[in-house]
MIDOSE-1310 file (N, C-alpha, C; in nm, 2 decimals, decimal comma, always signed):
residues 164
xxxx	+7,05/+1,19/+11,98/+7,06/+1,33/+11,96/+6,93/+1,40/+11,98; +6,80/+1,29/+11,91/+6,71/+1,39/+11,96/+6,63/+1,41/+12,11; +6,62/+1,31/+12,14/+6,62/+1,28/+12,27/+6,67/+1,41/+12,35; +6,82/+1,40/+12,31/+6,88/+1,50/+12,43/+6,85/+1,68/+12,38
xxxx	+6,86/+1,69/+12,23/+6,80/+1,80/+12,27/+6,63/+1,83/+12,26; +6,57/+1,79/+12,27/+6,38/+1,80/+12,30/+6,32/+1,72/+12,43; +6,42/+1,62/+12,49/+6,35/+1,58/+12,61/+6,30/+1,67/+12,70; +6,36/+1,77/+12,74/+6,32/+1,86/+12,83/+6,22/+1,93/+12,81
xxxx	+6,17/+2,00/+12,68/+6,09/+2,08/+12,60/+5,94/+1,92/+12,60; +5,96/+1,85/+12,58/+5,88/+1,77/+12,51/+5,82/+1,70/+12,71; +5,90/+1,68/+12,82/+5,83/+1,64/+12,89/+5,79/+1,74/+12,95; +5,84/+1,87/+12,99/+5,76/+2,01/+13,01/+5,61/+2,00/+12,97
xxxx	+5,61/+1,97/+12,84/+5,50/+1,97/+12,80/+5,41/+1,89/+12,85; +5,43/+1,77/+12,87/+5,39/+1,65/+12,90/+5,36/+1,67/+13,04; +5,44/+1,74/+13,14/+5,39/+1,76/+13,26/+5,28/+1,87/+13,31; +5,30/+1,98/+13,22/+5,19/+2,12/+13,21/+5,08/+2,03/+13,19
xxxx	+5,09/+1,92/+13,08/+4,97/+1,90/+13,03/+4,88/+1,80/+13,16; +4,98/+1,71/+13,25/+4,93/+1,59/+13,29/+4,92/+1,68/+13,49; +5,04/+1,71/+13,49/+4,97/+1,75/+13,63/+5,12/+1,66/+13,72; +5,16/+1,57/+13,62/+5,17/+1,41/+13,69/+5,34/+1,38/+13,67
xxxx	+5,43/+1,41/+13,74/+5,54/+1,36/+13,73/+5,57/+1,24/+13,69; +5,54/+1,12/+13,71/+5,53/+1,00/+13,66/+5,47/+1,03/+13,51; +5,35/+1,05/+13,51/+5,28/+1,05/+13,36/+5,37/+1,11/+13,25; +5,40/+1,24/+13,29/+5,48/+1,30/+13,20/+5,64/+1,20/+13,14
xxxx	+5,69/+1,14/+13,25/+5,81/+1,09/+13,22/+5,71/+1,00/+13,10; +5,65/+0,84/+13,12/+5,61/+0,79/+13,08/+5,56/+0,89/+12,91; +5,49/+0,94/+12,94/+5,45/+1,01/+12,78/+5,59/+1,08/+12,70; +5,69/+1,10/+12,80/+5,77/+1,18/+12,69/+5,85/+1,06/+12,64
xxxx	+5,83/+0,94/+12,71/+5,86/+0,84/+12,60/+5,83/+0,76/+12,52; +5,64/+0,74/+12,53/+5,61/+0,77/+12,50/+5,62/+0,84/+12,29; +5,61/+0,94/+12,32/+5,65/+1,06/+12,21/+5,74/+1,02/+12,15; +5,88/+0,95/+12,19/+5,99/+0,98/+12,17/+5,99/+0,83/+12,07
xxxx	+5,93/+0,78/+12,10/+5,86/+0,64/+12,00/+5,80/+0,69/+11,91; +5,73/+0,78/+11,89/+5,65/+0,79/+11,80/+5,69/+0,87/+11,73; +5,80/+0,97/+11,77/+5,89/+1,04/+11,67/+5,95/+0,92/+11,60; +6,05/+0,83/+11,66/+6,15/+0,79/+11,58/+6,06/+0,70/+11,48
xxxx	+5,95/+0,61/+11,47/+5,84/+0,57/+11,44/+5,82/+0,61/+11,30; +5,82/+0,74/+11,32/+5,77/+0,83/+11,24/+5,80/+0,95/+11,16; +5,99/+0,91/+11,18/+6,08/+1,01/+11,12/+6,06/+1,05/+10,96; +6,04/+0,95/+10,90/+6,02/+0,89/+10,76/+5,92/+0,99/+10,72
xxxx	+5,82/+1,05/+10,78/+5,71/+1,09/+10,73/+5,74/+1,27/+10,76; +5,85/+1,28/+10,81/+5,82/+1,42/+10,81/+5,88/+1,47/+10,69; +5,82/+1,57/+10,66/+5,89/+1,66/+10,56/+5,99/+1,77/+10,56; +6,07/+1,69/+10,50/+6,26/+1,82/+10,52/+6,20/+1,97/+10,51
xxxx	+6,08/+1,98/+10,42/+6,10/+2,16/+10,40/+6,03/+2,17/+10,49; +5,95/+2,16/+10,61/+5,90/+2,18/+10,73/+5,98/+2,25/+10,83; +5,92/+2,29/+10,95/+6,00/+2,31/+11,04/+6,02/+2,16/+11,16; +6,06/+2,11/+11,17/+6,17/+2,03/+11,23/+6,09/+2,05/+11,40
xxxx	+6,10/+2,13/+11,46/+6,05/+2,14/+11,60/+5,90/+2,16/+11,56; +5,85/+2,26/+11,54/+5,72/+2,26/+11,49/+5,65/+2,11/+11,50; +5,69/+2,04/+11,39/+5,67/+1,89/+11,35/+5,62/+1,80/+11,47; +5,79/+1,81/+11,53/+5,78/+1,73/+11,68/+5,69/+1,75/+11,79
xxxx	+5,65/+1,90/+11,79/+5,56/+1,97/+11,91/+5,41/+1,93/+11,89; +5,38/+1,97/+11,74/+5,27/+1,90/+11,71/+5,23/+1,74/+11,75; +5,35/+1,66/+11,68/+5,31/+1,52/+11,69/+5,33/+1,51/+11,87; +5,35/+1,58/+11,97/+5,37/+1,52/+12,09/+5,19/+1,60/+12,14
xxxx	+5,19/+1,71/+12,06/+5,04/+1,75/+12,14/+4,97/+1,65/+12,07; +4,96/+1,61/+11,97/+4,86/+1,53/+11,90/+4,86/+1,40/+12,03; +4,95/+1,38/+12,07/+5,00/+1,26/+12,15/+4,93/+1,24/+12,26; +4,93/+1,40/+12,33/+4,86/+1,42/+12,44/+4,72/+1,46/+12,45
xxxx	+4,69/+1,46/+12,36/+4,57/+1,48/+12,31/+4,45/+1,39/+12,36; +4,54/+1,27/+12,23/+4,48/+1,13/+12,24/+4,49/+1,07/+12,39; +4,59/+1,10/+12,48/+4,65/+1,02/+12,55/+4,53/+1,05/+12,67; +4,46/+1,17/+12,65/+4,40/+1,25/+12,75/+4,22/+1,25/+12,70
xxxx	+4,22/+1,23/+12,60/+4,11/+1,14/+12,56/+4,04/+0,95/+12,58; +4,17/+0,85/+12,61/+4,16/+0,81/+12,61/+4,14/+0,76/+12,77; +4,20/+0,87/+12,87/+4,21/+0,81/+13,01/+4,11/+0,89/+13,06; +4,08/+1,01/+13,01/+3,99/+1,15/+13,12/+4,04/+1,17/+13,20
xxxx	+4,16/+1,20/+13,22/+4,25/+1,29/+13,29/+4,17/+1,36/+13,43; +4,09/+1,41/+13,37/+4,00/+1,55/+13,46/+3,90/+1,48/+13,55; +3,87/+1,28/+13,49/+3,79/+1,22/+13,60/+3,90/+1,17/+13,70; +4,02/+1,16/+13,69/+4,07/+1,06/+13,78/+4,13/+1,14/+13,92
xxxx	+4,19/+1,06/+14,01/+4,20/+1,09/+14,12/+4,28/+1,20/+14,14; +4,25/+1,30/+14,21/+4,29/+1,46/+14,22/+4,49/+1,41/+14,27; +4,44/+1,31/+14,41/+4,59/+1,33/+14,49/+4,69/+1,31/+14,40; +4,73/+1,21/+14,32/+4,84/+1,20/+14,23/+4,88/+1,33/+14,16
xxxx	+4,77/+1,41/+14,08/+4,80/+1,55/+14,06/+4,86/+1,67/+14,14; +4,81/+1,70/+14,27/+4,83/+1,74/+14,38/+4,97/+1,66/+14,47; +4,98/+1,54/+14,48/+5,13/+1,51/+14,51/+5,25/+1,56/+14,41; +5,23/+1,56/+14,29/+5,33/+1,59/+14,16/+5,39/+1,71/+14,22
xxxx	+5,26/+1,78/+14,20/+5,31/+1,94/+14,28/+5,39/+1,94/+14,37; +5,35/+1,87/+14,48/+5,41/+1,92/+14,62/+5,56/+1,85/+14,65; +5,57/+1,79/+14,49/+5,71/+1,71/+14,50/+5,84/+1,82/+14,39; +5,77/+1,92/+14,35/+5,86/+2,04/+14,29/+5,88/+2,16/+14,39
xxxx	+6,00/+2,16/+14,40/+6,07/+2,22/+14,50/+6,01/+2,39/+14,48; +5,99/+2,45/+14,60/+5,97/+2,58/+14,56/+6,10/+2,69/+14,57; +6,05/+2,78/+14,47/+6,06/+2,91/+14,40/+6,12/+3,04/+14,51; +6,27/+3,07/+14,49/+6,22/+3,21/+14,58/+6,32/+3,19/+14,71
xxxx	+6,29/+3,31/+14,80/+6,34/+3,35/+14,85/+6,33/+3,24/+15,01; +6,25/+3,30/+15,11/+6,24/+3,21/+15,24/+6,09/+3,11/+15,24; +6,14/+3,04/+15,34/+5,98/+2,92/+15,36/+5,85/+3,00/+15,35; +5,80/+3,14/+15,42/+5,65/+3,15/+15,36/+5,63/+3,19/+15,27
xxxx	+5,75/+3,25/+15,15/+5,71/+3,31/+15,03/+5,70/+3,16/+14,95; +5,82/+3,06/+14,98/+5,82/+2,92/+14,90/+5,65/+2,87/+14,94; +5,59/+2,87/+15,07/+5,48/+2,82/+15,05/+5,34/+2,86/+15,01; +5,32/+3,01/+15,00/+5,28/+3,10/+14,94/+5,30/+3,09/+14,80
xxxx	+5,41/+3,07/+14,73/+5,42/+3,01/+14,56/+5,34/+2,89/+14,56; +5,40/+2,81/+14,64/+5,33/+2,68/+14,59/+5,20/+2,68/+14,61; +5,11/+2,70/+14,66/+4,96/+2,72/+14,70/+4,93/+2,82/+14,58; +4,99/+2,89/+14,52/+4,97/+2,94/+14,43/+4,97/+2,84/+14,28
xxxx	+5,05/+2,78/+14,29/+5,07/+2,70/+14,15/+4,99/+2,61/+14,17; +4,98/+2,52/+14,28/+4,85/+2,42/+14,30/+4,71/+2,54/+14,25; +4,70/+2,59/+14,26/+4,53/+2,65/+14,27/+4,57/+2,66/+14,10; +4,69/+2,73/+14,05/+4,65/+2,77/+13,93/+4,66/+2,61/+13,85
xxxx	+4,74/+2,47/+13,88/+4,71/+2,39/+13,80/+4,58/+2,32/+13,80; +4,54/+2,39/+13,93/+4,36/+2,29/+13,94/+4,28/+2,37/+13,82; +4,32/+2,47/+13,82/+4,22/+2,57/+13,70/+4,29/+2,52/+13,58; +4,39/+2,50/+13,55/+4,47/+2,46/+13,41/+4,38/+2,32/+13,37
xxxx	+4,37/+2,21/+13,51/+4,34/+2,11/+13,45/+4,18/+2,11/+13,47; +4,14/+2,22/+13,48/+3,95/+2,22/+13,43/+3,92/+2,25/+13,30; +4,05/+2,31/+13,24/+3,99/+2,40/+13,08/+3,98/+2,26/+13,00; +3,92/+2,28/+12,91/+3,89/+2,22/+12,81/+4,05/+2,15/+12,73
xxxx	+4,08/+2,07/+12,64/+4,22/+2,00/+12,66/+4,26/+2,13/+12,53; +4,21/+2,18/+12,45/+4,22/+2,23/+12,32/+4,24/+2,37/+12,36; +4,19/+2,40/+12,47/+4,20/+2,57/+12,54/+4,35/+2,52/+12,63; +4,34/+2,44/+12,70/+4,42/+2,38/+12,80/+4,60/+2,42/+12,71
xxxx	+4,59/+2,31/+12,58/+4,67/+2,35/+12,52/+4,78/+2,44/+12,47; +4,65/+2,56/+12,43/+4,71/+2,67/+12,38/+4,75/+2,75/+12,51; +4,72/+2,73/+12,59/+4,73/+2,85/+12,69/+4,92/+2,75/+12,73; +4,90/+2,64/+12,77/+5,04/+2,58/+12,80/+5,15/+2,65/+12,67
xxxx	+5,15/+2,61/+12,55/+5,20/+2,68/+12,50/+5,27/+2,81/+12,47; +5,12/+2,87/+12,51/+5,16/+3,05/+12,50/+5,24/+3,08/+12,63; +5,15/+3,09/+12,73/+5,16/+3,15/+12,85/+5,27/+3,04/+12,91; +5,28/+2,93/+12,93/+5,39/+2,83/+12,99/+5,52/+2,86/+12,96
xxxx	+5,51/+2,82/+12,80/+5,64/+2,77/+12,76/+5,65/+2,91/+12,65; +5,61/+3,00/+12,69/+5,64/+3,15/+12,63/+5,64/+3,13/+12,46; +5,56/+3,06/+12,37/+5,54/+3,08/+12,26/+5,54/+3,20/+12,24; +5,52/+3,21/+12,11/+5,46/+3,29/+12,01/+5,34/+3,24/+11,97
xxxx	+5,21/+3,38/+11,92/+5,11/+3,32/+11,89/+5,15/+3,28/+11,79; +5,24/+3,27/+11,65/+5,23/+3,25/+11,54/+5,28/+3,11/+11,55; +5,38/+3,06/+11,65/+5,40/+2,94/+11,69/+5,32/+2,81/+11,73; +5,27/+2,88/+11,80/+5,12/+2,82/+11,85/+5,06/+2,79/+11,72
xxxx	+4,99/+2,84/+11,66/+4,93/+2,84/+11,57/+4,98/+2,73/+11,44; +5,11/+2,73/+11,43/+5,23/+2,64/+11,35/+5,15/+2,50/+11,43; +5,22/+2,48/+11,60/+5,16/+2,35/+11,63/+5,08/+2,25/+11,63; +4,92/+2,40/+11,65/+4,82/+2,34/+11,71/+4,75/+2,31/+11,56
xxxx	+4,83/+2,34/+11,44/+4,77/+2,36/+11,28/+4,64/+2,47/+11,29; +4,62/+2,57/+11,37/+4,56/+2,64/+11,37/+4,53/+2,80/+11,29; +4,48/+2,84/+11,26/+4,43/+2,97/+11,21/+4,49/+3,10/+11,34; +4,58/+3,14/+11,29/+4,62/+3,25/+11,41/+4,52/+3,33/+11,50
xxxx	+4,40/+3,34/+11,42/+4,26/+3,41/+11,45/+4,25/+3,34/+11,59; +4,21/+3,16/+11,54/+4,18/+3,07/+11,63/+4,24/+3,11/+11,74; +4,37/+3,08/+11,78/+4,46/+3,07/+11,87/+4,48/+3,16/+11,95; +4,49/+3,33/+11,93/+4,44/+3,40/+12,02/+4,31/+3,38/+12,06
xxxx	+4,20/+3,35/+12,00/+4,10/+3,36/+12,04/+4,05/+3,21/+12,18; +4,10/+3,11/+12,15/+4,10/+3,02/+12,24/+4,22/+3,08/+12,38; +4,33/+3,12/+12,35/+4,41/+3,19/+12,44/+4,31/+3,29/+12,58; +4,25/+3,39/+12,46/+4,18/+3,42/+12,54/+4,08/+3,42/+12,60
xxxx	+3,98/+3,35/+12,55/+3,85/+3,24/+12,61/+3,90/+3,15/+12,72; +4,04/+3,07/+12,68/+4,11/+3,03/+12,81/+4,15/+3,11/+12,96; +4,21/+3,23/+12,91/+4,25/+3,30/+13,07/+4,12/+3,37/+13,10; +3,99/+3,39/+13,03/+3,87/+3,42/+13,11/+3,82/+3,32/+13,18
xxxx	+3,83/+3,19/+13,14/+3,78/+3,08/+13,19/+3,89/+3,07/+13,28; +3,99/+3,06/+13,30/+4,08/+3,01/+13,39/+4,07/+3,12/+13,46; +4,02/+3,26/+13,49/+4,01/+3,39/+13,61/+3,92/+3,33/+13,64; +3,79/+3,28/+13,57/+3,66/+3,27/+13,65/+3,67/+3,16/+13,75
xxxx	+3,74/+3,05/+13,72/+3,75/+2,93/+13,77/+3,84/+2,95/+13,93; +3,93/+3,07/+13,91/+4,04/+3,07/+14,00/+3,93/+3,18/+14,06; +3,87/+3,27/+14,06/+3,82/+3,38/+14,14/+3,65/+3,30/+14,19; +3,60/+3,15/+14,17/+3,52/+3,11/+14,23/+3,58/+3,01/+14,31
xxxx	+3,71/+2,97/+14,27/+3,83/+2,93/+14,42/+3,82/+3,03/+14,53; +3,83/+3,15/+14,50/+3,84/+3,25/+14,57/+3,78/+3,27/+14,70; +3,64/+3,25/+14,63/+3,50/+3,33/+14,65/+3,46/+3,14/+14,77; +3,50/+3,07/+14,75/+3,43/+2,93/+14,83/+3,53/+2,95/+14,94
């Protein structure tokens, strides 16, 4: 039951975060071990999703610590993409999106994993900042403030794409 309702939400995540269709499947199961693992320890008066979102960022956290994501080979990131169907209306606006979403995940996957984060959350998967802030165990101060240090850093990064 949990599986079916948070798999989607949980490898979303997992793929914003990795770039990597393969990766993502692999980590959302990944998570889904470490939920059930780990059911015992959550607390009933908590929030329930909250809980899970956290322990899957905690997940990817480590998961992206331990491999450096941002050293390995570009093409597997860049294939992921070009294997999601495009967006839209006829072939040059579909290819025009997608050249779009590749440039913006090459800036996603330059930010820092902690800025990286919050921005997936907010701006991705349409949080709330106060949600965000729930996940990442953060100070709401924090969380806008990394949000926004994130989309300066991710314009600068996309507008010296620009400029080369």
């Amino acid at each position: 039951m949990l599986v079916d309702s948070y798999s989607r939400k949980i490898f979303n995540m997992a793929f914003q975060f990795t770039g990597s269709h393969p990766e993502a499947e692999d980590l959302t199961q990944e998570i889904f071990m470490k939920v059930y693992n780990s059911l015992g320890k959550f607390n009933t008066d908590k929030n329930f999703t909250a809980w899970l979102l956290t322990l899957a960022k905690n997940h990817l956290i480590d998961e992206y610590r331990r491999t450096k994501w941002e050293k390995r080979n570009r093409d597997d990131f860049e294939e992921a993409l070009e294997r999601e169907p495009g967006r839209g209306g006829g072939v040059e606006e579909s290819a025009v999106q997608e050249e779009n979403r590749k440039v913006l995940w090459q800036g996603l996957n330059r930010l820092p994993s902690e800025i990286r984060m919050a921005i997936i959350l907010k701006e991705l998967q349409g949080k709330k900042y106060d949600e965000v802030a729930e996940v990442l165990h953060l100070p709401l101060g924090t969380v806008k403030s990394r949000i926004n240090r994130g989309k300066l850093m991710l314009a600068k990064i996309l507008q010296e794409r620009k400029e080369a």
